[in-house]
C-alpha positions as CSV (number, residue, x, y, z in Angstrom):
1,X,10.3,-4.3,46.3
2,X,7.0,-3.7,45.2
3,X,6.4,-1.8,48.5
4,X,8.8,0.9,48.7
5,X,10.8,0.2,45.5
6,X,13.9,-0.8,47.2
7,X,16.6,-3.0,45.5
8,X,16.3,-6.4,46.1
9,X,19.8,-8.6,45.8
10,X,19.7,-11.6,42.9
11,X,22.4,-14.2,42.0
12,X,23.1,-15.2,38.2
13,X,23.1,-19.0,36.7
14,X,24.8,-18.9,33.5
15,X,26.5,-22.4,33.8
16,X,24.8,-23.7,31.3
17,X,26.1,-21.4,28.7
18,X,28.8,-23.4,27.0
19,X,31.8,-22.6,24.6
20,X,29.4,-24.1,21.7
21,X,26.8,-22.6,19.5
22,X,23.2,-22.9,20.5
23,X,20.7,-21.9,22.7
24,X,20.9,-21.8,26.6
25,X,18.9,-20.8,30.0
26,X,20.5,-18.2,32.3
27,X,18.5,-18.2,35.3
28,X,18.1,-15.0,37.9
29,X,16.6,-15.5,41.3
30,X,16.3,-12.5,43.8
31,X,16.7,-12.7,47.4
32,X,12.9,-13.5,48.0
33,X,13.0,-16.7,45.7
34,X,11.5,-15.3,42.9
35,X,12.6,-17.1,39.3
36,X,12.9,-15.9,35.9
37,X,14.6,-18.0,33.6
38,X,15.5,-16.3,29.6
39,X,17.6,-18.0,26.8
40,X,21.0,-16.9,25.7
41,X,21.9,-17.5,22.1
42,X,25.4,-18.4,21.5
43,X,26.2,-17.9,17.9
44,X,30.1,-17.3,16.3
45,X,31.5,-14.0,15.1
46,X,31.4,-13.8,11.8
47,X,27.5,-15.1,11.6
48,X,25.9,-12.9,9.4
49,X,22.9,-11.0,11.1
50,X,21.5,-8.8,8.5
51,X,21.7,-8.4,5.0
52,X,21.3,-5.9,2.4
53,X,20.4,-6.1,-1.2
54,X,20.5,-3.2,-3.3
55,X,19.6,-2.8,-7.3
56,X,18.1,-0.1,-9.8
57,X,15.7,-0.5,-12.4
58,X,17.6,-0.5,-16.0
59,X,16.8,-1.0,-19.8
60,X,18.2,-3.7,-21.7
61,X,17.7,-3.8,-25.3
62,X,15.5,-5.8,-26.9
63,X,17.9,-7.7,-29.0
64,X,20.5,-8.6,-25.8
65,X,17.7,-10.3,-24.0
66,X,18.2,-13.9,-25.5
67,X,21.2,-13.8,-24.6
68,X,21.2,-12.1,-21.1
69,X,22.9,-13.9,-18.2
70,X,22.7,-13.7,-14.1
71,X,26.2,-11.3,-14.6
72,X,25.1,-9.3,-17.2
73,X,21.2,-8.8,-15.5
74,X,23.2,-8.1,-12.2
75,X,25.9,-5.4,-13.5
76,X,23.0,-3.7,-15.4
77,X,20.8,-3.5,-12.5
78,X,24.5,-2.4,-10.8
79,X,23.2,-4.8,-8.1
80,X,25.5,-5.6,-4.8
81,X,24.6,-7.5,-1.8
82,X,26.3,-6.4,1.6
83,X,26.3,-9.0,4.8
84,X,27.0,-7.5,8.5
85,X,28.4,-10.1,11.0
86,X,27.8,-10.4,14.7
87,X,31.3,-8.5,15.1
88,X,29.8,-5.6,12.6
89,X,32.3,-6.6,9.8
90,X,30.8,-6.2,6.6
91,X,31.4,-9.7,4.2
92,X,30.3,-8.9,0.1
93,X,27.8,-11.4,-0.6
94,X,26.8,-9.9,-4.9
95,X,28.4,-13.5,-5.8
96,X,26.0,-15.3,-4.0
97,X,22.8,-13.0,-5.5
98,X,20.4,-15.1,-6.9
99,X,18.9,-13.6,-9.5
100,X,14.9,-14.3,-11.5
101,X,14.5,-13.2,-14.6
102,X,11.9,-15.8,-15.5
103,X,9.3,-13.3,-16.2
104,X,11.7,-11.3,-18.9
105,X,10.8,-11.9,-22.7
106,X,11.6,-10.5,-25.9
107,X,9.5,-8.0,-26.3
108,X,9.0,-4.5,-25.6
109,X,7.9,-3.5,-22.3
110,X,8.5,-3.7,-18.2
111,X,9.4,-7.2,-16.4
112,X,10.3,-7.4,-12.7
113,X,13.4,-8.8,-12.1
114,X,13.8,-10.2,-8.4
115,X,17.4,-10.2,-6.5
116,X,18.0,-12.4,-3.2
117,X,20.4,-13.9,-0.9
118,X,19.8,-15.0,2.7
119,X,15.8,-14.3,2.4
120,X,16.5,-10.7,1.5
121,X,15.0,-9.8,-1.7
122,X,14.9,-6.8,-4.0
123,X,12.7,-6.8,-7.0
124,X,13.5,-3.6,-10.0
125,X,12.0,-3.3,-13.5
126,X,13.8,-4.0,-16.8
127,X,12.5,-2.1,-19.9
128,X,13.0,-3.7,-22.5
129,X,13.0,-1.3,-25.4
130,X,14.1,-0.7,-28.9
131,X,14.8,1.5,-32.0
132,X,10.8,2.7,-31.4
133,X,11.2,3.5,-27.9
134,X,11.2,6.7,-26.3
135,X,13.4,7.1,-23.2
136,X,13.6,9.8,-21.0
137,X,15.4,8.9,-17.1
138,X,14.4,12.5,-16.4
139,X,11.2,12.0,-16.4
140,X,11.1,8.3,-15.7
141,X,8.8,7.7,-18.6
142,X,9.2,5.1,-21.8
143,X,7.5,5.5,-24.8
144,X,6.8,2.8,-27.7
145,X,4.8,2.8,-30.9
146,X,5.2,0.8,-34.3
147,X,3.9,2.3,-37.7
148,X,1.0,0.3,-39.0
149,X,-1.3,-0.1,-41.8
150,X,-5.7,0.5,-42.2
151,X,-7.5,-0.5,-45.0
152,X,-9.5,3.1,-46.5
153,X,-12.7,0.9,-45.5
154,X,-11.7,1.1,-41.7
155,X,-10.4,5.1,-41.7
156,X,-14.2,6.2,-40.0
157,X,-14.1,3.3,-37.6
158,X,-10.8,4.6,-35.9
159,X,-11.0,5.4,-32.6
160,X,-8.3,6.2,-30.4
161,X,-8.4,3.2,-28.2
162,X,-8.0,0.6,-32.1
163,X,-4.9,3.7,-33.0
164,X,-3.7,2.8,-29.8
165,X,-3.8,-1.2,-30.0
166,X,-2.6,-1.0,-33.8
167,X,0.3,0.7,-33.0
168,X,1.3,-1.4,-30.4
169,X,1.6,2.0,-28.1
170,X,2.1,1.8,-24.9
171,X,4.2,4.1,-22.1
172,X,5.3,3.8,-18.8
173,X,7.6,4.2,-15.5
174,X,10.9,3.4,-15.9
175,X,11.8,3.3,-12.3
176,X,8.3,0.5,-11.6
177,X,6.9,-0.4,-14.6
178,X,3.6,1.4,-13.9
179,X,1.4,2.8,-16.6
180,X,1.6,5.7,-18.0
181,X,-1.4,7.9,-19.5
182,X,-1.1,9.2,-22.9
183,X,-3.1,10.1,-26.0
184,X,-3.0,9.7,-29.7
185,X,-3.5,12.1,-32.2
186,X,-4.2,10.5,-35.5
187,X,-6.4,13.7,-37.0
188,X,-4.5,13.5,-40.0
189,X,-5.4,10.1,-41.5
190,X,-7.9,10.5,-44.4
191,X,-9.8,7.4,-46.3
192,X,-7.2,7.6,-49.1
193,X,-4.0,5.3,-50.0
194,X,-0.8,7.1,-48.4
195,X,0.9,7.5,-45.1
196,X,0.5,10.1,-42.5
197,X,1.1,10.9,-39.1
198,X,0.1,9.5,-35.7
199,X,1.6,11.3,-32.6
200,X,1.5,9.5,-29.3
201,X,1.7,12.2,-26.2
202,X,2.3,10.8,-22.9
203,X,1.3,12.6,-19.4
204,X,5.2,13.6,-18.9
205,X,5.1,15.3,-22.7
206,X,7.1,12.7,-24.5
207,X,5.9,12.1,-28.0
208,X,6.8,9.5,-30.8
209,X,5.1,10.0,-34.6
């Protein structure tokens, strides 16, 4: 009672409830005739209620890509999908993982690669790196730079930035793909014929000459 707080007696209807999955109205009405109708979900057992997708970001090489396939993406991302039923048994559902790899290519670099099963997703990052990359997990940095070639003509017109994009350089996180800073020394290059040394530093202090 609104008045004085007291208990007020009410009666159940559940007789609509039936031995059948769906969705049914219990009804509860209290001594004074006041109504209040909810639904009641029926549902079986082993109906899975939540699901859980885990992965980890991983490096493939660059020459395994074209060849890559849904298992192999899946054990190197060691990726498992677990599925808890209305009784709280667990049901393995990594067979049923779909997997996208559509943005992956053949080159070096950081693709997403998306998991999913029942709506639940879970998107990691595959490096793709080769014999010029730099890897280091401990501190979650990739490093990649090619050797190139200048003309003498075009020595004075390097600048950091043109070292940068004729090297190909480029760094970043191996655990999101996200850019990493990083500099290039290429002090040693004179304007005549030879080779010589360009060091690429990142942030985390990995180098590749």
């Amino acid at each position: 009672k609104l008045s004085d707080g007291a208990a007020l007696a009410i009666t159940t209807d559940y007789t609509a409830i039936q031995n059948v999955k769906g969705l049914y109205d219990v009804t509860f009405t209290s001594e004074t005739g006041v109504v209040k109708t909810i639904k009641v979900t029926v549902t079986d057992a082993t109906e899975i209620v939540s699901t859980e997708v885990t992965a980890e970001s991983f490096t493939i090489n660059i020459n395994d890509v074209a060849t890559a396939t849904d298992a192999t993406i899946k054990t190197a991302a060691n990726a498992s999908a677990i599925g808890t039923q209305l009784d709280t048994s667990l049901v393995d559902l990594t067979a049923s993982l779909a997997v996208d790899r559509s943005a992956l290519e053949a080159t070096i670099g950081a693709y997403p690669i998306t998991f999913s099963v029942n709506g639940v997703t879970k998107t990691v990052i595959a490096s793709v790196i080769g014999d010029t990359t730099v890897v280091d997990p401990g501190k979650d940095t990739a490093l990649d730079a090619t050797s190139f070639q200048v003309t003498v003509e075009e020595v004075s017109t390097l600048t950091e930035d043109t070292v940068k994009t004729k090297a190909n350089a480029k760094a970043w996180k191996l655990s999101d793909g996200t850019g990493i800073n990083f500099t290039a020394d290429y002090s040693a290059i004179t304007a005549t014929a030879g080779a010589y040394p360009v060091t690429f530093t990142t942030e985390t202090g990995e180098s590749r000459t």
